[in-house]
N, C-alpha and C positions, 0 to 999 in steps of 0.2 A: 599668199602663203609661199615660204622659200621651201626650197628641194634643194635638196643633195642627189650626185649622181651614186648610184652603186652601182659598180661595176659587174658585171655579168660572172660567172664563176660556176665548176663541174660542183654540184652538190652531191656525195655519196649515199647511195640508195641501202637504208637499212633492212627492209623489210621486203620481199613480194607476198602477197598473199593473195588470197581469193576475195574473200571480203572485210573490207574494212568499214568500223565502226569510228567514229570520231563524239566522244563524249557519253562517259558510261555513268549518267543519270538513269532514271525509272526507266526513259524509254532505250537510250544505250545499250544499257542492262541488259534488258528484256533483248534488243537486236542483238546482241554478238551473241548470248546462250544460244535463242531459239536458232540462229545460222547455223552454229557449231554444230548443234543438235541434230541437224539436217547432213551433217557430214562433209560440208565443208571448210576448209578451212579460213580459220576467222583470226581478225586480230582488232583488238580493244584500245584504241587509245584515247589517254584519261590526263588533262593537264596539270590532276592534282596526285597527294599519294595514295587514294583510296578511290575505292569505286561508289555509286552509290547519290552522289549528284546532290538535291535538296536536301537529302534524307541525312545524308552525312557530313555535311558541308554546313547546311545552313540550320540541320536539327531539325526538320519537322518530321515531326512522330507519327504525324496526323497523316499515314497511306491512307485510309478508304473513312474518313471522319464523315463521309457522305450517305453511308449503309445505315438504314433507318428499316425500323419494321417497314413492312411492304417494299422494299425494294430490290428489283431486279437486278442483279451483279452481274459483271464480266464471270466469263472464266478463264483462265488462262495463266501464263505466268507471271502474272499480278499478284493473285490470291498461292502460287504456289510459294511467293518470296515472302509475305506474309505468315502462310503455313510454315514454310520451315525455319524465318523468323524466329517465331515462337515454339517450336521444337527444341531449337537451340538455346531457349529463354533470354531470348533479344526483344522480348516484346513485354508490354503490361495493357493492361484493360484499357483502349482508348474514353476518356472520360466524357462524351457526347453523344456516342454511336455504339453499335453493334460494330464492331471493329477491333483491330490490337494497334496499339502506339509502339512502332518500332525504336527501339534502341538506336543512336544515332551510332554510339560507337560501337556498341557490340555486331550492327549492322555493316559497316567497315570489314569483317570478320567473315559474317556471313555472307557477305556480296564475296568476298576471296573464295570461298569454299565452292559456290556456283560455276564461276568464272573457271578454276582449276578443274572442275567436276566433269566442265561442257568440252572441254579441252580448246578451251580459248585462248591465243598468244597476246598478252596484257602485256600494257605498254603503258608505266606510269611516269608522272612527272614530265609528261610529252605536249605541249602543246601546236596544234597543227595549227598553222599560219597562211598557207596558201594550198590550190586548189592545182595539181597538175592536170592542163587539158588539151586535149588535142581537135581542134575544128571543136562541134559538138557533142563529144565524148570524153567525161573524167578518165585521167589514169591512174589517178594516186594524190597525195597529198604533199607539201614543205612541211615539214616540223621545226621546229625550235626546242631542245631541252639542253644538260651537261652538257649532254653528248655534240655539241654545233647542232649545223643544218644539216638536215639531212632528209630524206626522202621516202615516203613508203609507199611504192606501190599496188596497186588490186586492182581487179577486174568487176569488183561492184564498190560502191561509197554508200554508205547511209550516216548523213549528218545528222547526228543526234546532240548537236552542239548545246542547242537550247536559244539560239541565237542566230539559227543558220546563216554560222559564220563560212563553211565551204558552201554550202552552195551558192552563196553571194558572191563569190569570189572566184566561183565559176561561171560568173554570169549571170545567176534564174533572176528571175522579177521578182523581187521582194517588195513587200511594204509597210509601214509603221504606223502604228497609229499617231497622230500628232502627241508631242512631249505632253503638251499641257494636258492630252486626255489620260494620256497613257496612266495605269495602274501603277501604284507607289511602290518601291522595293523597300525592304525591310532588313533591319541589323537582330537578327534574335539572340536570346538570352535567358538563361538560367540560372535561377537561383538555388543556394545551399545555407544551411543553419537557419532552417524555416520550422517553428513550431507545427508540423502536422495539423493536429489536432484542435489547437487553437484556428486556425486556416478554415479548417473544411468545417468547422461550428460558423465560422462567419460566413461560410459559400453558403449551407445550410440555413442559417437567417434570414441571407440575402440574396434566392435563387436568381439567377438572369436566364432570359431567354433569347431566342433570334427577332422575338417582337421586340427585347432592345440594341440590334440593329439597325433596325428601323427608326429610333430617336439618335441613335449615337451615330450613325455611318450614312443616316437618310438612302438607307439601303430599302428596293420593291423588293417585296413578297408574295406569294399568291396568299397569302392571311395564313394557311396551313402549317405555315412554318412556324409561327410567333410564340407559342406556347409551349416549344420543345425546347428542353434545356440546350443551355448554351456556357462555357466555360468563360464566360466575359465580364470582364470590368472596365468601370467606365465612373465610378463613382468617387474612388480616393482619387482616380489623375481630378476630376471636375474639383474635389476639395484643395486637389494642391493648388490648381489654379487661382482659385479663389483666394489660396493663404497666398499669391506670389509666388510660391517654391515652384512650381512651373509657367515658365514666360509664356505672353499670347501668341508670341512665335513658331513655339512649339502644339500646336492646333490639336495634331492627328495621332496624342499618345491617349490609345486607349484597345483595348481589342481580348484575345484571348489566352490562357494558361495552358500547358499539359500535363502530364503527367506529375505525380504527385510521389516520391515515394517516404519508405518508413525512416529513411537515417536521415531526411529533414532536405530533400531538393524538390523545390517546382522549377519542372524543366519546360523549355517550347513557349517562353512569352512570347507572346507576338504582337507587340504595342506600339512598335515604333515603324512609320509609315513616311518615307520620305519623298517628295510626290516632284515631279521637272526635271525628272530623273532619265535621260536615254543610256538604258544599261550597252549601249556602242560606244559611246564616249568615255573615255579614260577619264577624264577630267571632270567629268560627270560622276563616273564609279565613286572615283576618290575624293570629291567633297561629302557622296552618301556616305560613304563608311565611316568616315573621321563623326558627320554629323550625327549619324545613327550611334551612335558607341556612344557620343556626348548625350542623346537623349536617352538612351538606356541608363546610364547612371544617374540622370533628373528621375528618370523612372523608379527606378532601386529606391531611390531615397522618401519618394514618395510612398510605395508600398511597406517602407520601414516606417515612417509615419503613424498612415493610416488604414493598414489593414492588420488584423490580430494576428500574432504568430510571426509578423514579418519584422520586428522591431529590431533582433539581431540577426537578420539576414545578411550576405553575402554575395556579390558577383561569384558564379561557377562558373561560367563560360560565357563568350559573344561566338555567333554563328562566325566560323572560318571565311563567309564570304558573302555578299549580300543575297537576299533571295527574290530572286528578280521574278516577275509575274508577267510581264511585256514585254516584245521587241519584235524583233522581225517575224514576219512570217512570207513562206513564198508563193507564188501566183501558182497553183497546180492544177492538173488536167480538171478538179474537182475543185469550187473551193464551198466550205462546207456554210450553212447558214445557220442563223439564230433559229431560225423558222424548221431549218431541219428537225434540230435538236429539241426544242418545242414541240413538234407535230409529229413524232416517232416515224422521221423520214425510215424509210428500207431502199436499199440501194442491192445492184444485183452481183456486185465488183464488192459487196460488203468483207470486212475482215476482221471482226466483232462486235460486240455491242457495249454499248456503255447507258447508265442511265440516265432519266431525265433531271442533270444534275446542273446547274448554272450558280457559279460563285464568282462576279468580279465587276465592271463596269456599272456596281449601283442595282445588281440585282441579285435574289437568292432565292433558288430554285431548291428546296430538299426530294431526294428521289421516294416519299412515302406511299405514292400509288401504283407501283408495279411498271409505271409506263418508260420505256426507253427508245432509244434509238441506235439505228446499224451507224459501225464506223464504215466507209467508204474506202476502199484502195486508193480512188484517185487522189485525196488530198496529198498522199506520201511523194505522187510523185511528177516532179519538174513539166512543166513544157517545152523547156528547148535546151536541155543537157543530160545525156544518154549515159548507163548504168551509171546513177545519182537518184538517190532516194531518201525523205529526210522521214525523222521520228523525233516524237516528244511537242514541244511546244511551238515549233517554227510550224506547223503543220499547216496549210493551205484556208483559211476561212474569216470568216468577219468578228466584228470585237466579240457578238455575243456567243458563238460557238467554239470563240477561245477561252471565254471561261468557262466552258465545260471542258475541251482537250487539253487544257492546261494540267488540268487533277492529274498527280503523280498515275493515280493506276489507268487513266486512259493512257497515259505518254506509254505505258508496258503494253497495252494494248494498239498503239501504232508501230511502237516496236517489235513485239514480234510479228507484226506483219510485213517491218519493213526487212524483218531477218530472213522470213522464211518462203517471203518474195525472193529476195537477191539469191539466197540458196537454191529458189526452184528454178529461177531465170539461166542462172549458170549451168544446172542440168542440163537444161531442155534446148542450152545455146542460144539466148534471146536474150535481147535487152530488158530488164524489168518493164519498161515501160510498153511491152508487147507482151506479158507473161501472161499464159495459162489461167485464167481468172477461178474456174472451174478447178484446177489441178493445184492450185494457192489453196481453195478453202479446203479440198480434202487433207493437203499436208495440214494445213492449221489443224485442221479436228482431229487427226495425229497425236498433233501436240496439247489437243484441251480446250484447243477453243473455242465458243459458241459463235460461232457466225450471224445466225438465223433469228 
C-alpha cells in the first residue's frame, strides 16, 4: 500500500469539557443525558445532523419489539424515551409486541428536546477521527467537520460510536467476527400510496409467525417462539423469484414490515440483507448501499406485483445510512457470554438488566418467561486505556451475547451506565475503571434503574 506523508500541524482545541460522548445512538443518547443529569458537564458529538442513531438514520421503529407477555423489562432511560416518545405522539402501536414503534422523524425532535432538557452541549455534523492519548490515558478526541480539524478535549470518553471507532484508535483490543460470519447490514425502506385495507385483509389471510423464521432464515428457536405473530414476508419475494423478477443473486430479500399508517405508508421494511460486509471498510460500506437501494427497488416491485394494496405503491424513503448489526467489539475487564445471557448470569458490578432476549447469528430467543439477565459494568470498560468507556454495541462479549446488547434499549442501558459511571468517577476523583461500584448502583437507582 502507498502513503503519503502529512505533515504534523497545531490542531485548534474546540471544546474542553468533562465528559464526552462520541456517537448519540440509543446507547450515546442514553450516555450524555444520564452524565449531564448527574451534573456534569457533558458534550454529545454526533456525525450526522440529528441525534438518535438506528432509530433515525436507518428507521427502525422497532425500540423494545422484544416485550412479549411475561417479560421482564429494563428500567431506566430506555423506557423513559419511549414514554415521552409517545407523549409527544412520536410513537404508534408497534405491530409484534407490547411496545410503541418510534417515529423516525418525529424522534429526530424528541431526541433535541432530551438533549437541551439534560443541558447537554451537542455537537452535530462532527465526526471524531482520532483518539487524543497520552501513555495510557485518553484526553480527548480529533474531529473532522466544516469547521477543519479540530479538537475536543475531556476528562472522561465514552465511545458510543457503535463501531468502537476511538477506542480502537486508542489502542484497546478489539475483535471481529470473521466477514464471512459476520451478520448482514441492511438498506431499509418505506413505502407510500399503499392501500391500507387491502394490505392488512392479506396480512389477515396470510398470518406469519417466527416458526417462519425458521423456514425462511433457518433461524433456532426454543419452539416457544414459532406461534407468535410475526410482521414477515417471505412469500411474494419466493413468487418473484420464481416469475424471474428477482435474480438468484439476490437470495436474502425477505424479512419484516412496520408500521402501517391511515394516509397509505408501510414504513420499517427490513428485507434487504447484504452479507461480506465489514461495516470498517469504506469500500465495503459503499458497495452495500449502492447494492441495498438496487435490491430495495427489485423489492418495491415485487410487493407491487404481488401483494394486495401494493399495486400503486411508492418509494417514501431509503434508510439515510446502512444499519449495521456487526463489527468491533473490545476485549473488557468483563467479556460477557452467550451462557450469561442464557443462564440469568447476576454479576455484583451489575448496572441493569436486560431480558432473556437473543436475535442474530441464526438464533431467536423471545423474552416470554420472565427470565433475564444482570448487565455487568465490566464489559463498558477497556483493559489498558484509562477514563475510556465505551456503550451501545462495541460492548466487550461473544457473538451470542451480542445479539442480545445489540437491541437498541440494551445499547440505553449500557449507556447510562456508561454516563453515570464517568460522572460518578470524576466526582469521587478516579478513573472509571476504579469507580465506586456500590456508589454507581445507587446513583443509577437515582435515575430509575433496576440493577438487581
Amino acid at each position: 500500500m502507498m502513503h503519503v506523508h502529512e505533515p504534523a500541524k497545531d490542531v485548534p482545541v474546540y471544546l474542553d469539557t468533562e465528559v464526552l460522548v462520541v456517537g448519540a445512538g440509543p446507547g450515546g443518547l442514553a450516555a450524555a443525558i444520564s452524565a449531564a443529569r448527574e451534573g456534569v458537564r457533558t458534550t454529545l458529538v454526533e456525525r450526522y445532523g440529528c441525534f438518535g442513531g438506528v432509530i433515525t438514520q436507518v428507521g427502525v421503529e422497532s425500540f423494545a419489539w422484544y416485550r412479549h407477555e411475561g417479560t421482564t423489562d429494563v428500567e431506566g432511560i430506555g423506557i423513559e424515551f419511549e414514554q415521552r416518545a409517545k407523549a409527544l405522539g412520536a410513537t404508534r402501536p408497534e405491530p409484534q409486541s407490547h411496545s410503541e414503534a418510534l417515529d423516525p422523524e418525529m424522534f429526530k425532535w424528541v431526541a433535541d428536546q432530551l438533549v437541551q432538557e439534560a443541558g447537554v452541549e451537542p455537537v452535530l455534523h462532527c465526526f471524531a477521527v482520532e483518539a487524543i492519548t497520552e501513555g495510557d490515558t485518553i484526553r480527548g478526541v480529533i474531529t473532522e467537520s466544516k469547521s477543519g480539524r479540530q479538537a475536543i478535549l475531556a476528562e472522561r470518553v465514552i465511545d458510543a460510536s457503535g463501531d468502537a471507532d476511538i477506542a480502537y484508535r486508542a489502542g484497546v483490543p478489539c475483535h471481529k467476527t470473521p466477514v464471512g460470519q459476520m451478520m448482514g447490514v441492511t438498506v431499509t425502506f418505506s413505502c407510500s400510496n399503499v392501500n391500507q385495507e387491502a394490505f392488512l385483509e392479506y396480512i389477515a389471510a396470510n398470518p406469519a409467525s417466527y416458526g417462519d423464521w425458521r423456514a425462511g432464515w433457518q433461524v433456532k428457536t426454543t419452539g416457544k417462539e414459532d406461534a407468535l405473530f410475526s410482521p414477515y414476508l417471505e412469500e411474494p419475494f419466493v413468487r418473484a423469484r420464481q416469475d424471474g423478477l428477482i435474480p438468484d443473486s439476490m437470495r436474502d430479500i425477505r424479512g419484516t414490515w412496520g408500521t402501517i399508517t391511515e394516509w397509505g405508508e408501510v414504513r420499517g421494511f427490513n428485507v434487504i440483507f447484504i452479507t461480506d460486509v465489514d461495516p470498517t471498510d469504506v469500500g465495503d460500506l459503499t458497495r452495500a448501499e449502492i447494492e441495498g437501494r438496487r435490491q430495495a427497488m427489485v423489492a418495491i416491485e415485487a410487493l407491487r406485483r404481488y401483494v394486495p394494496g401494493f399495486k400503486n405503491a411508492r418509494l417514501r424513503n431509503f434508510s439515510t445510512t446502512l444499519g449495521v448489526r456487526d463489527s468491533r467489539k473490545i476485549v473488557g475487564r468483563y467479556n460477557l457470554t452467550g451462557k450469561d445471557v442464557l443462564g440469568q448470569a447476576r454479576f455484583a458490578d451489575s448496572i441493569g438488566i436486560f431480558p432473556e432476549f437473543i436475535d442474530g447469528y441464526g438464533k431467536l430467543v423471545l423474552p416470554t418467561t420472565g427470565r433475564y439477565f444482570q448487565v455487568p459494568y465490566g464489559i463498558l470498560v477497556p483493559t489498558t486505556v484509562e477514563n475510556l468507556l465505551v456503550a451501545g454495541r462495541c460492548v466487550a462479549g461473544d457473538a451470542v451475547s451480542h445479539a442480545a446488547v445489540r437491541s437498541q434499549m440494551c445499547c440505553t442501558v449500557t449507556g447510562q451506565g456508561a454516563g453515570v459511571a464517568a460522572a460518578v468517577s470524576l466526582k469521587d476523583g478516579v478513573s472509571p475503571s476504579r469507580v465506586d461500584v456500590a456508589r454507581l448502583q445507587r446513583a443509577l437507582a437515582k435515575q430509575g434503574v433496576r440493577t438487581a
